[in-house]
N, C-alpha and C positions, 0 to 999 in steps of 0.2 A: 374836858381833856384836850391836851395840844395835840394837833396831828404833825406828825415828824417830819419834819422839810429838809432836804438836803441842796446846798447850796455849790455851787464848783465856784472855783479862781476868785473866793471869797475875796483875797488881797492883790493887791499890787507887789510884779515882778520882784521888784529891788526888797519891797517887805518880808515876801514870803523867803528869798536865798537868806536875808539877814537873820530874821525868827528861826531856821533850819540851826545858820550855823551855831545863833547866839545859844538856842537852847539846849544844842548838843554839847557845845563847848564850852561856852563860857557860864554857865551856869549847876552847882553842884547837884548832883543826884542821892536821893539820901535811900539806901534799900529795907525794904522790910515792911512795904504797904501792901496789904491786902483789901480785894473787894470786900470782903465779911471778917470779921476776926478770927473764924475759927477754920480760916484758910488754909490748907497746908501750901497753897503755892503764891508764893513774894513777888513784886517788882518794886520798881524805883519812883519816888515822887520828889517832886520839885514846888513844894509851896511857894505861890509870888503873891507878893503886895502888894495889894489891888490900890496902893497910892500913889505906886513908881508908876512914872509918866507914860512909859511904852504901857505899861496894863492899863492903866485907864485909856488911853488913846484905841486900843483891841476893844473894848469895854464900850465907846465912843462908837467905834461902827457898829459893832453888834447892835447898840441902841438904832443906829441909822439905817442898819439892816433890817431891823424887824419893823421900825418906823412906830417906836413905844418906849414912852420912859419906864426903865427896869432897874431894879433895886439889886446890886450884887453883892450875892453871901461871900462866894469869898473863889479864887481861881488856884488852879495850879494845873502842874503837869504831870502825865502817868511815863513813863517811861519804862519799854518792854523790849527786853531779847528774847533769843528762841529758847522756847519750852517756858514761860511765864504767862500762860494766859490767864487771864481776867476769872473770875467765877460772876456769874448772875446775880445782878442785885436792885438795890433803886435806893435811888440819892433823897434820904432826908439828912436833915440838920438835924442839931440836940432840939429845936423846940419846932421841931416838925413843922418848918416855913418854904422848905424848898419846894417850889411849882415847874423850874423848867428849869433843864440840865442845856449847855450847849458843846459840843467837841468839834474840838479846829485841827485836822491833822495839820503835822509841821511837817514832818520828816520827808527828805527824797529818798532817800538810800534805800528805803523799803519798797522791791519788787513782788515779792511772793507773801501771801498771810498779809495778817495782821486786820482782819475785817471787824466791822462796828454788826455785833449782832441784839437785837433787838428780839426779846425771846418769843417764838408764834407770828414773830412779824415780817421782818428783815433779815438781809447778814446783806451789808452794805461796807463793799470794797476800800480797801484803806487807798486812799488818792489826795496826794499832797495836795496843800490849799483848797481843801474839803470842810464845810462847815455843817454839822447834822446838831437838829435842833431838834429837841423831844422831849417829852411829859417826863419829868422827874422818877415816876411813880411806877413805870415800866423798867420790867425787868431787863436788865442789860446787861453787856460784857462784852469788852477788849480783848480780839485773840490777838495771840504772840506771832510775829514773823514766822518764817519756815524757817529761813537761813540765817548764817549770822551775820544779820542787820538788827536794826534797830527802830524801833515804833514809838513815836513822839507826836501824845495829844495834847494839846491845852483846853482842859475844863473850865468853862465857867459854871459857875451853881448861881442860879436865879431866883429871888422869893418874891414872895406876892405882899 
């Protein structure tokens, strides 16, 4: 089992304002994703393509981060207003290969909420250029902002 590390000011200054704006703005949000499917409460995801160059370069340190070649299922972003939180869950794939989840807050805009909780374990503060790494297989969940602002993580999903 991976024990969950959290990491601060993961990226560089110039990286982290750029990622804030590009993925609040220039990139679409698509609504209607749920932790579980039989969720009654939505937010917004942002599937990316783990071959466009800024994602493999995030993907690049992450590697250089953990200091281990890792095999990547596939990334994208969660995207949360207020009153959308997350429900409890834990990240497998369709053939049950995912070993380690990792979440990189983006967002500044987010003062109040929006905490990474770790169910019996954590509730670990949402803090821009924040990188938490952790076992797939634990129950987790994204709460929503207080106010209205807005919560931007970027997933990566990792197999063995």
């Amino acid at each position: 089992m991976i024990k969950t590390k959290i990491i601060d000011n993961w990226l560089g200054e110039d990286l982290v304002d750029y990622l804030n704006h590009h993925f609040l703005f220039n990139l679409p949000h698509f609504y209607g994703h749920k932790s579980n499917y039989d969720d009654k409460s939505s937010f917004y995801v942002t599937p990316l393509n783990i071959d466009d160059a800024l994602n493999k370069f995030l993907f690049y340190k992450l590697e250089k981060t953990l200091d281990k070649n890792l095999n990547l299922n596939k990334m994208y972003l969660n995207i949360q207003h207020q009153n959308m939180d997350g429900s409890f869950h834990v990240d497998t794939s369709t053939d049950n290969n995912v070993y380690m989840t990792c979440i990189y807050m983006v967002t500044n805009t987010l003062k109040d909420g929006g905490a990474f909780e770790i169910k019996n374990e954590d509730i670990i503060p949402f803090v821009q250029n924040r990188l938490i790494i952790f076992d797939a297989n634990k129950l987790h969940r994204g709460l929503s902002p207080n106010k209205n602002e807005v919560r931007i993580t970027l997933a990566f999903k990792i197999k063995e």
